[in-house]
GULO-927607 format. One record per residue (C-alpha): x, z, y; residue in three letters. Coordinates in steps of 0.2 Angstrom, whole numbers, plus 5000, padded with zeros to 4 digits. Layout:
<pts>
XZYALA...
</pts>
This chain:
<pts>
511049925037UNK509249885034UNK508649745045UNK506949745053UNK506349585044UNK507649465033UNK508849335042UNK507549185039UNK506449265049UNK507249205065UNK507749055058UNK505849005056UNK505449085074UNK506948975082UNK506148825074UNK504448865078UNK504948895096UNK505948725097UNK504448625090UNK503148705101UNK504348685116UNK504548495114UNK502648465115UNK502148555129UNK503548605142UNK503548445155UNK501548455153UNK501348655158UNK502548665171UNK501248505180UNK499748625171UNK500248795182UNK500348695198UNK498648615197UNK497048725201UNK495448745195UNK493848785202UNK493348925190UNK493148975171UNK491849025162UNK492349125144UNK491249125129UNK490849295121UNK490249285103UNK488449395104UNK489149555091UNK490549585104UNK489249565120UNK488149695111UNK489749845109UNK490749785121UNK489849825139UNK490050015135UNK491750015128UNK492649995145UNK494450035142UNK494349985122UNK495449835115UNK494149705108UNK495149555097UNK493949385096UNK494449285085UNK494049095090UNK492848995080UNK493848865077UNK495048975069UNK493549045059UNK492748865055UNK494648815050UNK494848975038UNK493149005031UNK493648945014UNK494849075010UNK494649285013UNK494649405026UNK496249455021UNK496949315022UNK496349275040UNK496849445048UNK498649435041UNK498949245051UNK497849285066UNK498049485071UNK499649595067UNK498849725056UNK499449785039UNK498549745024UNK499249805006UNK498449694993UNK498849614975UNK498849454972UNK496849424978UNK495649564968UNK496049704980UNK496549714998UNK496349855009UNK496649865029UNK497749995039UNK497249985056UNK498250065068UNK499250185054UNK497650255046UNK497050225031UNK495650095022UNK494250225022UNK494750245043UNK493950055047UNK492150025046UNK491749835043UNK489749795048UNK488549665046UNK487149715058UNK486949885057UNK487549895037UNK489349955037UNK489649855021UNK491149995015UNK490850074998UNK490050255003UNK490950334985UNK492850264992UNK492450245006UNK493250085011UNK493149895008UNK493949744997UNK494249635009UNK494849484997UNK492749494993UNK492249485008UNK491449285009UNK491949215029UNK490849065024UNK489449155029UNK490149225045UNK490349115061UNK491049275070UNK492349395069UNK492749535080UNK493949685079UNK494049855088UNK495449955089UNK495450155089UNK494050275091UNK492550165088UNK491550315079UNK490750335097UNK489950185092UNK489750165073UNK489950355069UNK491050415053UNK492350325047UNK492850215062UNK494250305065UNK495650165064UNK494250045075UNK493049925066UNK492949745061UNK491149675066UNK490749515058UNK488949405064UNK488149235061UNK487349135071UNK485549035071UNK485948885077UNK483848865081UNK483948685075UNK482548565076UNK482748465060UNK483948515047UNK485848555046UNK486648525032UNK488448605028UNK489448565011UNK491148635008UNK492448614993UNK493848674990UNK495148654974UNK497048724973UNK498348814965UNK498048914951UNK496248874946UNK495848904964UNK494048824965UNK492748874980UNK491148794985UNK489748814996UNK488448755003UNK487348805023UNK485748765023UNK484648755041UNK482948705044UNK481848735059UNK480848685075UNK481748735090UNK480648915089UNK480848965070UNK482448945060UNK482648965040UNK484848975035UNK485248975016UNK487148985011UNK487748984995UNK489749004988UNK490549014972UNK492549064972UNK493049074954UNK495249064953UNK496349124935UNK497649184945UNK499049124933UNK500649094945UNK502349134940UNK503549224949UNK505149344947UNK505649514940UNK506749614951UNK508249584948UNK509149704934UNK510749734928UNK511249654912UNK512549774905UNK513349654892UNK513949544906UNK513949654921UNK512849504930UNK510949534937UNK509749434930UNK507749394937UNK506749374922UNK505449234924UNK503549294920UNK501949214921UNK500349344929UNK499049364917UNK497449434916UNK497149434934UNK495749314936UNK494149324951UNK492549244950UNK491349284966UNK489749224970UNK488349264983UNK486849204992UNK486249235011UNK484549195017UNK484049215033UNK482549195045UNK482549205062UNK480949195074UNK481049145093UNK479949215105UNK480649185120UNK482549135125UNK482849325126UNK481449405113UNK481749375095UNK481649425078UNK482949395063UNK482849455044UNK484349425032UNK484549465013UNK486249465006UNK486549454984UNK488349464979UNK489049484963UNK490949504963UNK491849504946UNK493749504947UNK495149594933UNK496249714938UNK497949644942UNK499249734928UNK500649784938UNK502349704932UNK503049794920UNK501249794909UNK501149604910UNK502649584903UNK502449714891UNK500849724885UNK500149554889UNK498649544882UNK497949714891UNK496249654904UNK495349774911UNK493949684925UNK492649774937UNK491049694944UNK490149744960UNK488449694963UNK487949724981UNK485949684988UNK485849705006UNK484449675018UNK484649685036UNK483049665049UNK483049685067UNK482049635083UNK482649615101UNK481949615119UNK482749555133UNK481549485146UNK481349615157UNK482249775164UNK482049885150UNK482849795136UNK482449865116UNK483149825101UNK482649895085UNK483249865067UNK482949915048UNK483849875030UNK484249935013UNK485749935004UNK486049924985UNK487849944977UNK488349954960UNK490149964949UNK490349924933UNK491749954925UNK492449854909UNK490649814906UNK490250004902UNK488450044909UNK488350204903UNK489450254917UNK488650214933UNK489350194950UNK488050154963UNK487150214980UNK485750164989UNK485350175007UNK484050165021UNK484550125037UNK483550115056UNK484250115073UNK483550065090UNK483950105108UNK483450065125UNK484249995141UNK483750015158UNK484749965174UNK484950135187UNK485550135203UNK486250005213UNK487649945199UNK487250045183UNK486550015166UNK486250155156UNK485850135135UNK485050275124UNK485050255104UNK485050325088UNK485350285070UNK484850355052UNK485450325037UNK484650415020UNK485850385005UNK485750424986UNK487150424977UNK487150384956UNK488950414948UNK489350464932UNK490650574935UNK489650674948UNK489150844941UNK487650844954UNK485650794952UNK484750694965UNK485850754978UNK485350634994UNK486250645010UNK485250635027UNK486650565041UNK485650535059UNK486550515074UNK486050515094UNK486750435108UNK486850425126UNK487850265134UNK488250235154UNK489050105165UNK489450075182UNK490549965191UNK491049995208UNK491449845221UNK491349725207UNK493249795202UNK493049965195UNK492249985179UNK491950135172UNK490850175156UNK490450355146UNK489850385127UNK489050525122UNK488650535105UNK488250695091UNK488050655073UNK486950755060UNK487350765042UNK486750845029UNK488051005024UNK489150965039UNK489451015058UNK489950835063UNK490950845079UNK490250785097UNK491150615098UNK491250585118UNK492150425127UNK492850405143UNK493550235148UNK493950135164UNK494749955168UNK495449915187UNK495649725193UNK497049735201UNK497249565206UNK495849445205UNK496349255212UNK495449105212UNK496749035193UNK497349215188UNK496849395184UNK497549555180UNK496649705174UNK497149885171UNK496149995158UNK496250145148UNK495250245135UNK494950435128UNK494050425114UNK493550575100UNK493150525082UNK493050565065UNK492650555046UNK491750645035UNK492350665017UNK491650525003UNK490450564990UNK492150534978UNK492950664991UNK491550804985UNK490750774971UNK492250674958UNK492350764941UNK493650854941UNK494650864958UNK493050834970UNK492950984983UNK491151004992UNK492151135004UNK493050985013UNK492950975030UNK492750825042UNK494350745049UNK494350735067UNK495350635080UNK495950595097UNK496250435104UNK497150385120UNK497350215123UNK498050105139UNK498249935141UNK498249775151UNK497849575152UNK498249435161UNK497349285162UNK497949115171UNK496848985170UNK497448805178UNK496748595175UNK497948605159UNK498448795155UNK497448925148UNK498649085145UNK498149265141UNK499449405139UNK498949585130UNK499749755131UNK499249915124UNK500150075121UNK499050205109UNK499350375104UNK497850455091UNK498150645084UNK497250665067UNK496750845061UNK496150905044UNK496650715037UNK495950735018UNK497350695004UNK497250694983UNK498550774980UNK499450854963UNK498651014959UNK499451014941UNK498050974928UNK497350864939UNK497250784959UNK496050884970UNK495450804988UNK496050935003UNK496150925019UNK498050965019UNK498850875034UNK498950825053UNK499450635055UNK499950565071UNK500050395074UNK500650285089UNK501550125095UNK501349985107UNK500249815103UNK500649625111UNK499349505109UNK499849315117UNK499149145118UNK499049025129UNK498348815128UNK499248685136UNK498348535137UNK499148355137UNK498748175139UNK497648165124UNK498248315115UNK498048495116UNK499548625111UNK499048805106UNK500248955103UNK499849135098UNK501149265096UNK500549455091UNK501549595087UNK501349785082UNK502649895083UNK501650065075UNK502450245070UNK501350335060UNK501850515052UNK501350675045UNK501750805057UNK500850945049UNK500450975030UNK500251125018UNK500551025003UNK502151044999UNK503050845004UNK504650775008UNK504050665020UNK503550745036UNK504150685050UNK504450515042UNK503350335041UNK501650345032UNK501750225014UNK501250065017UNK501050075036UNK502649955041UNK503650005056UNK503549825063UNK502149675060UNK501849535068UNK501049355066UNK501249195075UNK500149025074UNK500348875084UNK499248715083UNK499248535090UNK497748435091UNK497748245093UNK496048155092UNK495348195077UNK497048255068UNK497648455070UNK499248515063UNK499348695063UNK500848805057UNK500749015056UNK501849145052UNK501749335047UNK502649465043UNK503149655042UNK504649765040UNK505149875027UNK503749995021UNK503750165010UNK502550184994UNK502650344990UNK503050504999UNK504950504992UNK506450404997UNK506550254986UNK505150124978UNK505450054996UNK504549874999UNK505749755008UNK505149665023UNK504449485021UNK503949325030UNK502649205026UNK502449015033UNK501148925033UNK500548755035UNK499048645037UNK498248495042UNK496348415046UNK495548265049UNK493848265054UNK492748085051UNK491448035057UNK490347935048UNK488647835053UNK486947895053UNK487348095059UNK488548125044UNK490448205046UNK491748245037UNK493148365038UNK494848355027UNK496048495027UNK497648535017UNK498248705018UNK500248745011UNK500348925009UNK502249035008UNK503248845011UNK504748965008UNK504348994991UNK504749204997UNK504549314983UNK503849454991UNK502849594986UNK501349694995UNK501149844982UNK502549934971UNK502749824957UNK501649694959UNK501749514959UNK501249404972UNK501049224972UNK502349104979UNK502148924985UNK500248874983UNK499448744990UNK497448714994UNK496348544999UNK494748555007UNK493348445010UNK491748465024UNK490348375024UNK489148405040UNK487448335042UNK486348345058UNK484548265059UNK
</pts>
């Protein structure tokens, strides 16, 4: 019998459990008795700008401290211990993300209005991806195309910073040293008046990746005993740096104008999978990815008729094993604007559009000059009926060059059913269409490309509801949300003989239930936090004409069952915070074996923030990584590191 997740799961959550209990369960029970006059919840300003229209859609926040905590390390890394979303990834050069059962290319990730994915994949590396630079972090689930247009199928993952409008300077310093040649640092720099603001940031992340860890075990027919073979990962080094500037100009407290420029250079070498590093050990093969992307945009809120419009560039490039002869690179222009106008009694209605001109430059395309025109229009309405009743429609029709994109509408609604003066508990649901048009890889690759492809196109269906209770010591939210989303035409490389060709070849139907919990107790002198989040997600083929034996049957590397769980005690100026994630058992290719076991991870870490004289602080924090030591693996046969551990040091400065 398979078991969901290993035995030491429960034994960690039993644990966990106890702990948490024995801080906080005399204080809550006083917490829920006592009232409170009323609450006000901060929203970061990327998910005020979406989320007014998306009534119905489930919105993730993730808190800034959390983000302050964690900006050291990737995004990756941060999704897997804070939401319960499946990320396959080596051991830190790739990672890709699997929202809701659909692939990497199915979640856009923006900055602004740059969706930052590669437009020849199609999708993002997420281990590249630097949170220093970020201060917020928000994710959508499902149809968010009606939003950001292709490729938001599975949702969207909308990262912002913010201008702190200093008078003086800010200074921020960050170091961090650990395990395997692990070395990041970085540096924020903020200048300003109160009106106009300059922010340069700066990081370097450079780590060689040598950890050991085990072979499956194998069968030593001498002794009839299984052995595990002891090996150490080679060749897998990562070196990323980058630079942000930004500028930001204040009109008024509701009119602005921000610039930002972003140069990356990521250089990382391609993780050999087991068998080759032991085998062949001295085989290194790297990739670089030079990205230059420059965002602009200007925003009026002061009266009824609120504008926004922005403008940027985007420049990426691919080198492979330092060959330049063979190019893979795109550039893009991008504007958007809309307008906002409040109708009616208790209406606001938005209209929009967005343009993108893009120019692909790949070697292995058998095309000339080819440029790809993608414009979209859109039409937004809200209403809310006696302060209870929300109700909100998208309209939105894309145009792209040799396509008929389909019309994208969105119907959602959210119900307050109860509303008292310390709880609250709302009722929503969503109906959502979406799509994805075909990459340039998709089309144009040499051989297997096919320019006949069509766009895949989707359903969504979501309900859901929250609970909030807010007392003198609790805060507590519970999330519930059942989804069912209907893929059509969903594109495939499959086996063709010579070589793999892209075809739309199959129907995917994906579905399951999502919890999302944490509630804040707060003591004498203390504060207790605990989060719990669990995904329970079938995602099949229901459809194909590629000739499979896995219809009907989980999609590879979309687990059954994932979950993650934090909890965090603060005490003066010391914060002890322990998280653990994990996912069941998970397939890898489309026959019966090569099956991934499920794993549990635990984590650990601690901070002290010091303050010092004359406006300077200090922030310690020491992270232990997979305290089980669990030798676990998140591709087919490749290692991943066990026990690590990681010191950081922040220094603030506030004139």
């Amino acid at each position: 019998m398979k078991y969901i997740f290993p035995y030491s799961f429960y034994i960690r959550i039993v644990v966990s459990l106890i702990g948490f209990s024995s801080f906080c369960t005399c204080e809550s029970v006083a917490g829920l008795i006592a009232l409170k006059d009323s609450v006000e919840l901060d929203e970061v300003t990327i998910v005020a700008q979406f989320k007014r229209y998306q009534v119905g859609a489930k919105i993730t926040v993730i808190p800034d401290g959390r983000m302050e905590l964690m900006n050291d390390i990737s995004l990756e890394k941060l999704l897997r211990q804070m939401v319960a979303i499946p990320i396959k990834s080596n051991a830190g050069s790739l990672s890709t993300i699997r929202l809701r059962g659909t692939s990497p290319n199915h979640t856009s990730i923006n900055v602004g209005g740059i969706n930052v994915n590669s437009l020849t994949l199609g999708s993002s590396n997420l281990s590249s991806i630097p949170l220093f630079f970020f201060d917020e972090l928000a994710l959508q689930y499902g149809g968010a195309s009606v939003v950001n247009g292709s490729g938001s199928i599975g949702g969207s993952l909308e990262l912002g910073s913010k201008m702190r409008w200093v008078d003086g300077v800010r200074v921020e310093g960050q170091m961090t040293l650990g395990s395997f040649g692990e070395q990041f640092y970085g540096a924020k720099v903020y200048a300003g008046n109160g009106k106009h603001e300059s922010v340069t940031k700066i990081y370097f992340f450079d780590k060689q990746n040598n950890f050991l860890f085990y072979h499956p075990p194998v069968k030593d027919f001498e002794t009839g005993e299984m052995i595990r073979v002891k090996d150490t990962q080679r060749n897998a080094s990562i070196t990323n740096r980058a630079v942000m500037q930004e500028f930001g100009y204040k009109f008024s407290a509701k009119q602005y104008l921000r610039f930002m420029l972003w140069v990356e250079d990521d250089w990382h070498q391609i993780q050999q999978n087991m068998s080759t590093n032991l085998n062949q050990p001295d085989k290194s093969e790297e990739i670089e990815d030079k990205h230059i992307r420059i965002w602009s945009f200007y925003r009026n809120n002061r009266n009824k008729l609120k504008r926004y419009i922005g403008a940027g560039y985007v420049l990426d490039n691919e080198i492979y094993n330092k060959n330049t002869d063979n190019p893979i690179g795109t550039q893009r222009c991008i504007s958007e604007g809309n307008i906002e106008y409040p109708v009616f009694s208790s209406g606001m209605i938005k209209g929009g559009f967005k343009s993108e001109i893009i120019s692909p430059d790949v070697y292995a395309y058998d095309i000339n000059g080819v440029v790809q025109y993608q414009n979209d229009l859109y039409v937004s309405y809200l209403h809310t009926l006696f302060s209870k009743l929300k109700v909100s429609v998208n309209l939105r029709k894309g145009f792209v060059t040799d396509f008929t994109v389909p019309f994208t509408p969105a119907f959602g609604i959210s119900y307050t059913l109860l509303s008292r003066e310390t709880s609250r508990l709302d009722l929503s649901g969503n109906i959502a269409n979406s799509y994805r048009i075909p990459t340039f890889n998709d089309r144009f690759w040499i051989p297997g490309g096919n320019p006949d492809l069509l766009p895949e196109n989707v359903v969504n269906y979501e309900v859901g509801g929250k609970y909030l209770k807010y007392t003198n010591k609790v805060e507590m939210q519970i999330m519930l949300n059942a989804f069912y989303m209907d893929v059509d035409d969903w594109i495939l490389w499959k086996n063709s003989g010579a070589y793999w060709t892209a075809e739309n070849v199959q129907r995917v139907v994906s579905k399951g239930i999502e919890l999302q919990s944490n509630i804040k107790v707060e003591l004498n002198r203390s504060t207790v936090s605990l989060g719990l989040n669990y995904t329970i997600n079938s995602a099949e083929r229901v459809e194909s004409t590629n000739a499979t034996a896995a219809l009907d049957r989980q999609l590879e590397y979309v687990p059954l069952h994932t979950f993650s769980m934090y909890s965090q005690f603060n005490m003066k100026k010391w914060n002890f915070n322990l998280g653990l994630n994990g996912v069941s058992w998970q397939y890898t290719n489309e026959e019966p074996y090569n099956i991934l076991d499920g794993y549990v991870l635990t984590n650990i870490s601690v901070d002290r923030q010091v303050r010092l004289k004359n406006k300077h602080n200090l922030r310690l924090v020491f992270y232990a990584d997979n305290i089980f030591n669990v030798n676990y693996y998140s591709s087919w046969n490749y290692a991943m590191p066990r026990m690590n551990f990681r010191g950081k040091l922040s220094y603030f400065f506030n004139n």
